[in-house]
C-alpha positions as CSV (number, residue, x, y, z in Angstrom):
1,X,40.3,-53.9,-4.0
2,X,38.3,-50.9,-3.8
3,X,37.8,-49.0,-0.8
4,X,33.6,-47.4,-0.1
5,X,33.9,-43.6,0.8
6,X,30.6,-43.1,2.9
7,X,29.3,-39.4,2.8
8,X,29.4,-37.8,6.2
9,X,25.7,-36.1,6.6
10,X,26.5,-31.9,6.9
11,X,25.0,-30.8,9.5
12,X,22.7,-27.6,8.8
13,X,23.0,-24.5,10.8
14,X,19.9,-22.5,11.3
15,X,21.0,-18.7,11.3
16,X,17.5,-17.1,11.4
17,X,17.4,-16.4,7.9
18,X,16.2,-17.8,4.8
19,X,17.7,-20.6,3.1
20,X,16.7,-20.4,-0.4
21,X,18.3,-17.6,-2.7
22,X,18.3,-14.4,-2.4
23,X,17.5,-11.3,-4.5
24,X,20.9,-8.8,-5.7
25,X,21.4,-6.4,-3.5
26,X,20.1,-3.8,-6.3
27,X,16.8,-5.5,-7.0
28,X,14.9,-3.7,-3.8
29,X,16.6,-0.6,-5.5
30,X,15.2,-1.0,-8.9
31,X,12.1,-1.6,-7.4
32,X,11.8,1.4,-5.1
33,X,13.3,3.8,-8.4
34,X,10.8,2.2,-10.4
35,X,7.9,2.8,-8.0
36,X,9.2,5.8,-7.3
37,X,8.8,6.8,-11.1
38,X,5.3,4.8,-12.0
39,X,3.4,6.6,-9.0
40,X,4.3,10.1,-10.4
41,X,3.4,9.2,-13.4
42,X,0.3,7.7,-12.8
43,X,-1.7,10.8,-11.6
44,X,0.5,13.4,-13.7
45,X,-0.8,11.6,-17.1
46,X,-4.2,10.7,-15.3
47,X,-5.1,13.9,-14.3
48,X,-2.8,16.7,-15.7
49,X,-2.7,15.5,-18.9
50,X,-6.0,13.6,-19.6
51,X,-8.4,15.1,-17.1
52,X,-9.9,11.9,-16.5
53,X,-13.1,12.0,-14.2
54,X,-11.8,10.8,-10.3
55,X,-13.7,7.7,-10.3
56,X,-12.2,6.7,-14.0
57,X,-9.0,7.9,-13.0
58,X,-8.9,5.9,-9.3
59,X,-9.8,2.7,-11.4
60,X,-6.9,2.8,-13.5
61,X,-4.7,3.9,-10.6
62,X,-6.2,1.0,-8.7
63,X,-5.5,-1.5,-11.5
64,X,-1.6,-0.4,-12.0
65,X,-0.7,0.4,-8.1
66,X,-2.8,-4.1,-7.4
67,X,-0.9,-4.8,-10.4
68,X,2.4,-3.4,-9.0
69,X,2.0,-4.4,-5.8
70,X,1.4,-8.1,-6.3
71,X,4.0,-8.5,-9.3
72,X,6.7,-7.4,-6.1
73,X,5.0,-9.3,-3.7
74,X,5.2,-12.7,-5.8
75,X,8.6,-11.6,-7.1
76,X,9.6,-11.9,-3.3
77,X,7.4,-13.9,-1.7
78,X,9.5,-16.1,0.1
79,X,11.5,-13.2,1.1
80,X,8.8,-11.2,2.6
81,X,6.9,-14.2,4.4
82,X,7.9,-13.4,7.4
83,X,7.4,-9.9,7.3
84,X,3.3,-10.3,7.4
85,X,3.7,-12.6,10.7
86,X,5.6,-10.6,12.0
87,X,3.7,-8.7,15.4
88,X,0.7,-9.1,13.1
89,X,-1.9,-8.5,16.2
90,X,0.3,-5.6,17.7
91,X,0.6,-3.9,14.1
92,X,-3.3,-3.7,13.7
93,X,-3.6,-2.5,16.8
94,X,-1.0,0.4,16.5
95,X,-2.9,0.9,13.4
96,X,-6.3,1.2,14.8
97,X,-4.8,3.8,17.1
98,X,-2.8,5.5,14.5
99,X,-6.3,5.3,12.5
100,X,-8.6,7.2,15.6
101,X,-5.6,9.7,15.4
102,X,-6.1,10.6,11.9
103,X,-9.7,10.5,12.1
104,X,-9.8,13.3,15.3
105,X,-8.2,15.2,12.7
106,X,-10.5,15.4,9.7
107,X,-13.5,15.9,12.0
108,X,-11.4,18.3,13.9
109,X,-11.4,20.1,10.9
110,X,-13.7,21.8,8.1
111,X,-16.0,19.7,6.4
112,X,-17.6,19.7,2.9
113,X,-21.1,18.9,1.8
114,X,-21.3,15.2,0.4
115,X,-23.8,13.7,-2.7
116,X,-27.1,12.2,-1.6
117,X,-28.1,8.1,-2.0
118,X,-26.7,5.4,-3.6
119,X,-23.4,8.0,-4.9
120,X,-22.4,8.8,-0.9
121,X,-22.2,5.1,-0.3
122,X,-20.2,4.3,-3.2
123,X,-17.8,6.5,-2.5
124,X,-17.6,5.7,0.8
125,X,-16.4,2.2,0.0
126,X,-15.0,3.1,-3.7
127,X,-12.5,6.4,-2.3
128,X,-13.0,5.4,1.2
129,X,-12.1,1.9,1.6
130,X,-10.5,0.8,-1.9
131,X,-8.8,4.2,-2.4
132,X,-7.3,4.0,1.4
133,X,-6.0,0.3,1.1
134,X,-4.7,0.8,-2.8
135,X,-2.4,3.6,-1.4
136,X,-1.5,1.9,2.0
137,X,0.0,-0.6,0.0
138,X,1.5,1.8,-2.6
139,X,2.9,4.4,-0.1
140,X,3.5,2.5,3.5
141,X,3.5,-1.4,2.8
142,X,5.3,-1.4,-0.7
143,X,8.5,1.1,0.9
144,X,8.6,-0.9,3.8
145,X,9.0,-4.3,2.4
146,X,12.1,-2.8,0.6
147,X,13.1,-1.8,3.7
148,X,12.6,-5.2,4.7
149,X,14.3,-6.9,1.9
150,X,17.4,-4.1,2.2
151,X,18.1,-5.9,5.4
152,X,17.8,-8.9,4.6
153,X,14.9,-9.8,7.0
154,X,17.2,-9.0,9.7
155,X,15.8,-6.7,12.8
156,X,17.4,-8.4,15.3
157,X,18.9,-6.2,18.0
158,X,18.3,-2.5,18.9
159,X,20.7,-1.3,16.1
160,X,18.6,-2.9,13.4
161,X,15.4,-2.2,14.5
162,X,16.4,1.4,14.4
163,X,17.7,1.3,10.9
164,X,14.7,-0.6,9.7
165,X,11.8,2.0,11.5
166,X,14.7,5.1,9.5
167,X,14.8,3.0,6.6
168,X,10.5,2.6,6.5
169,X,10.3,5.8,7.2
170,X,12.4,7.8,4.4
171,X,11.5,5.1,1.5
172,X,7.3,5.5,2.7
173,X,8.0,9.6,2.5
174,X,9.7,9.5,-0.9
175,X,7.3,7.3,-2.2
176,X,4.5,9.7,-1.0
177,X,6.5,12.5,-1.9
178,X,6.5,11.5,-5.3
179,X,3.0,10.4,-5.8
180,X,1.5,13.5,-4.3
181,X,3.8,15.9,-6.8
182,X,1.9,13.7,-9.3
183,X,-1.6,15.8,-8.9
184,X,-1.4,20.0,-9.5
185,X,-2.6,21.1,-6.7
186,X,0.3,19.7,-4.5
187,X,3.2,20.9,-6.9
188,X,1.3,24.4,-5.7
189,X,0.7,23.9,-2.2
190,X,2.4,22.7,1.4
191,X,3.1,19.0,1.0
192,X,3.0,18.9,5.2
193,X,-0.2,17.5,5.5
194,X,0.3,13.5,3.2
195,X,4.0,13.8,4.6
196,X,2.2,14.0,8.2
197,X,-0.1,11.5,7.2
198,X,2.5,9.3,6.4
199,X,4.5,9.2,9.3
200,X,1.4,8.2,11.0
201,X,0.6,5.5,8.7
202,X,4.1,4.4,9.3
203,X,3.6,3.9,12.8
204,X,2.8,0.1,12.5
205,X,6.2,-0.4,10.5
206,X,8.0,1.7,13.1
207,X,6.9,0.4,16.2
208,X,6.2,-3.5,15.3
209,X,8.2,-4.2,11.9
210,X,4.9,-5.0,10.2
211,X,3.0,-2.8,7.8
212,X,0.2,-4.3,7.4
213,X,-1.2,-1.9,10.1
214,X,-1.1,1.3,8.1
215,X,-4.2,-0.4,5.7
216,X,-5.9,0.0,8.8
217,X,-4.6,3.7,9.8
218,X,-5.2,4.9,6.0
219,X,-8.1,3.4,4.8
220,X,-9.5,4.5,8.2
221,X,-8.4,8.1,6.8
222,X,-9.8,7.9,3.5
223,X,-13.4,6.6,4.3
224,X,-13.1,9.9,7.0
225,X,-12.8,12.0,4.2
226,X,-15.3,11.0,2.3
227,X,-18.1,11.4,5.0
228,X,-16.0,14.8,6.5
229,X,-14.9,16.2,3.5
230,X,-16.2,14.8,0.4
231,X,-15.1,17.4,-1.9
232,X,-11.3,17.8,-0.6
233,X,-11.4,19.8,2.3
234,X,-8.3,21.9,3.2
235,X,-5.6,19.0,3.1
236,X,-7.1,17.6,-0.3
237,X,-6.9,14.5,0.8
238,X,-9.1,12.8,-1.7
239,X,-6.7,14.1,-4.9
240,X,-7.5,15.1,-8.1
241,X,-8.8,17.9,-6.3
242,X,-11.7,18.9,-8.9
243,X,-12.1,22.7,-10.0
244,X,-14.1,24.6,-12.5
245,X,-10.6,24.2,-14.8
246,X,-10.8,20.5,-14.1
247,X,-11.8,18.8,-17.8
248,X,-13.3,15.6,-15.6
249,X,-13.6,13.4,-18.7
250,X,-15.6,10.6,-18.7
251,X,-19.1,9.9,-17.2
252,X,-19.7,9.7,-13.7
253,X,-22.4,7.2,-13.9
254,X,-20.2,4.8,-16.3
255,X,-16.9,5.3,-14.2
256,X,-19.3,4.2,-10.8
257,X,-21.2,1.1,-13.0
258,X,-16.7,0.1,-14.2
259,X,-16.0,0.3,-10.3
260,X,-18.2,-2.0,-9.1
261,X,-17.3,-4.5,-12.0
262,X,-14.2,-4.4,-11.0
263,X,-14.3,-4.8,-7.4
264,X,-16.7,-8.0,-8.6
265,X,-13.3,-8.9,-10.5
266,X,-10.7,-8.3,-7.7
267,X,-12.5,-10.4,-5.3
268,X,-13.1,-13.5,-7.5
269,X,-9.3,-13.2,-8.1
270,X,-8.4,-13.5,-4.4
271,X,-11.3,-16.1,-3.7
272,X,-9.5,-18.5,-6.6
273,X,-6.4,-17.7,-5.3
274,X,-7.4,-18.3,-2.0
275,X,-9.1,-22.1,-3.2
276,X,-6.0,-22.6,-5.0
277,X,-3.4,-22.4,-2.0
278,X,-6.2,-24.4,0.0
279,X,-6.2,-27.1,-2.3
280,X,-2.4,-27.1,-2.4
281,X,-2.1,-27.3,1.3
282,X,-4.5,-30.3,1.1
283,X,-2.9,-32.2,-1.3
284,X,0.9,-31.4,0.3
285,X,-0.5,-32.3,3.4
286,X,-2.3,-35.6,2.3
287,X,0.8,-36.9,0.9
């Protein structure tokens, strides 16, 4: 006679964490060296070594830093889904503050002339708006979602809240350390100013957990730049920072006509994405 051995449900234990597997402990590593190494690069070959004109150069650097930032992002996605709900309202509005804060600034200080017509508006939302978000997420979101992953999603508790706003903050100025050595004229010059810049931007990360706020704070920046100080002003914030020695390949007219293409591009990418995930919430939903 055989005797039935009924399994005993095991009772799960919800510990505030994810449940499904986690990353190695070195992965968040690898990605921050090999950010760290990519976004030197990037402006060193762009613009020491081929010259290219700003607007041909910010399209490649835009195309790499998307490209970066999303291969990451899907790498972890489960991971770092908590991180974008996390004090979303309160991060955009420490953002919008940080943002005023940094905009005082430019127009506190000298400005440059700007071009006329259709060109001022394009690069007001070409190096303004795209230009401020693409680095936002390269120098502010990107570190702090390592941060984020270092800890395992964990800020609970005073002592982890601090180690995740130190964490943000020295990952975010390496990162912008790096990038800005990429261009010649800060390799020459006081690197204050972006490292300023960027504790600002991290203010959102800091004060709320979330980054998301510092693509508010730095595109905020940016598009004051271009209508303040078009041509660099004294911070250079809109690097390359073009001189007479500046080669400046490419055509101006060309590199503006690729831009808007491929802002066209981007957004049809993120509308079918965004249809996509729709229809896949209907359909799990319906069932």
């Amino acid at each position: 006679m055989r005797t039935l051995h009924l399994s005993r449900p095991v009772a799960r234990v919800h510990t505030g964490t994810s449940a499904t597997p986690r990353s190695s402990p070195w992965e968040p590593w690898a990605w921050l060296v090999g950010g760290l190494v990519v976004f030197f690069l990037v402006p060193f070959v762009g613009t020491d070594l081929l010259g290219l004109q700003p607007d041909l150069y910010y399209l490649c650097y835009f195309t790499i830093a998307l490209g970066w930032f999303a291969a990451f992002v899907l790498a972890h996605r489960t991971e770092l889904r908590d991180l974008w709900r996390l004090n979303l309202a309160w991060s955009l509005a420490v953002g919008t503050l940080a943002g005023v804060a940094v905009a005082a600034i430019v127009f506190g200080s000298a400005g440059t002339d700007h071009p006329d017509g259709w060109r001022w508006w394009f690069e007001i939302g070409w190096r303004g708006v795209v230009y401020g978000t693409v680095d936002a997420l390269t120098l502010f979101v990107f570190p702090a979602a390592v941060a984020w992953l270092l800890l395992r999603g964990d800020r609970r508790g005073a002592a982890r809240k601090t180690a995740y706003a130190a964490l943000v903050l020295l990952l975010s100025l390496l990162m912008s350390t790096s990038y800005h050595l990429g261009y010649a004229e800060y390799r020459d010059a006081d690197l204050r100013s972006p490292l300023i810049g960027t504790v600002l931007a991290d203010s959102s990360a800091v004060l709320t957990g979330n980054p998301v706020g510092a693509l508010v704070t730095h595109t905020t920046a940016h598009a004051s730049a271009v209508v303040h100080q078009s041509e660099g002003g004294p911070t250079h914030m809109l690097p390359p920072h073009v001189t007479a020695d500046y080669p400046e390949r490419g055509d101006a007219d060309v590199a503006a006509g690729l831009a808007g293409l491929w802002v066209l591009g981007i957004l049809g990418v993120v509308l079918v994405g965004a249809r996509r995930r729709r229809s896949s919430t209907t359909r799990s939903g319906g069932r």
